[in-house]
C-alpha positions in Angstrom: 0.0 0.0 0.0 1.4 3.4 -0.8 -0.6 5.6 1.7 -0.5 5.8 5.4 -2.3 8.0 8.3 -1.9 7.5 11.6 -3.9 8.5 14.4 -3.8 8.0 18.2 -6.2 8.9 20.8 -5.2 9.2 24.7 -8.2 8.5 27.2 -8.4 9.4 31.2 -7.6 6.0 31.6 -6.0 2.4 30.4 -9.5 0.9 31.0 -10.9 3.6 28.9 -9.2 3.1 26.0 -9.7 -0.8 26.6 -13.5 -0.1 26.6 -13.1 1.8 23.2 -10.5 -0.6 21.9 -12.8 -3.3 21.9 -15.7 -1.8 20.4 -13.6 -1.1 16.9 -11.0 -3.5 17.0 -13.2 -6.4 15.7 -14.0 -4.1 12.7 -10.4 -4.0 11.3 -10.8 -7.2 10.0 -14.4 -7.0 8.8 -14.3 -3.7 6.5 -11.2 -4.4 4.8 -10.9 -3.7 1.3 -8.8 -4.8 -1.7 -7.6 -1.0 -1.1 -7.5 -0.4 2.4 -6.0 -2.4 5.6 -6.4 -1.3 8.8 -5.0 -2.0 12.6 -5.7 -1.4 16.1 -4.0 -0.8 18.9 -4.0 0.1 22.3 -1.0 1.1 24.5 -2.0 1.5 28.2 -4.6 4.4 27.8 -3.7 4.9 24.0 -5.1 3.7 21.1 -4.1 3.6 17.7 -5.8 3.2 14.7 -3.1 2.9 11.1 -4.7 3.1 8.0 -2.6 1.8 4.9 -4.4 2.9 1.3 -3.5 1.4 -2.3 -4.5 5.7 -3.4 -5.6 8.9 -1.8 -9.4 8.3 -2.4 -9.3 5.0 -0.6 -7.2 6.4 2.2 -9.7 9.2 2.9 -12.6 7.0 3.0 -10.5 4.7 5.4 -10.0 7.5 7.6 -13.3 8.9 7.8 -14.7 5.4 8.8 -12.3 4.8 11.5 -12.9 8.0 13.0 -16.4 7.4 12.8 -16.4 4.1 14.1 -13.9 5.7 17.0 -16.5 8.5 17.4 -19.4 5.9 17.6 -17.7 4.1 20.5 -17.1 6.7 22.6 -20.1 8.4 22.6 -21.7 4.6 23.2 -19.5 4.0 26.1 -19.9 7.4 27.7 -16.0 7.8 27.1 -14.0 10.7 25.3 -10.8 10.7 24.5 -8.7 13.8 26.5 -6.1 14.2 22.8 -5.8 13.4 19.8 -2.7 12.4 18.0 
C-alpha cells in the first residue's frame, strides 16, 4: 500500500481506552478492502488506529470510517478521549 495516516487517541484512563479498543478492533478485520488495511492498537490508555491505502481516495474514505467508528464508540460508552494524536 502506498498511503499511510496514523492517528492515536489518549483516554483518562488504560481501562478507557480498553472499553473503546474493543468496540472497533473487531471491525479491522471486517471492512477491509482490496484497497485499504487497517490496525488497532491500544498502548495503556492509547489507542491507535493505522490506515494503509493502495491511493488517496481510498485512504480518505478509510480515515473517515475509523474516525467514525472511534466517534461511535465513545459516545456509546460514555468515554472521550482527552487528545488526539
Amino acid at each position: 500500500m502506498d498511503h499511510e495516516a496514523v492517528f492515536t487517541a489518549v483516554y483518562e484512563s488504560a481501562r478507557h481506552a480498553r472499553r473503546v479498543g474493543r468496540s472497533v478492533e473487531l471491525e479491522a478485520g471486517a471492512i477491509e478492502g482490496d484497497r485499504t488495511v487497517a490496525t488497532v492498537d491500544r498502548d495503556s490508555d492509547r489507542l491507535t488506529v493505522a490506515i494503509e491505502a493502495a491511493d488517496l481516495v481510498a485512504l480518505r474514505a478509510g480515515i473517515n470510517t475509523w474516525l467514525s467508528l472511534v466517534d461511535v464508540a465513545e459516545r456509546c460508552s460514555g468515554v472521550e478521549a482527552v487528545a488526539v494524536e
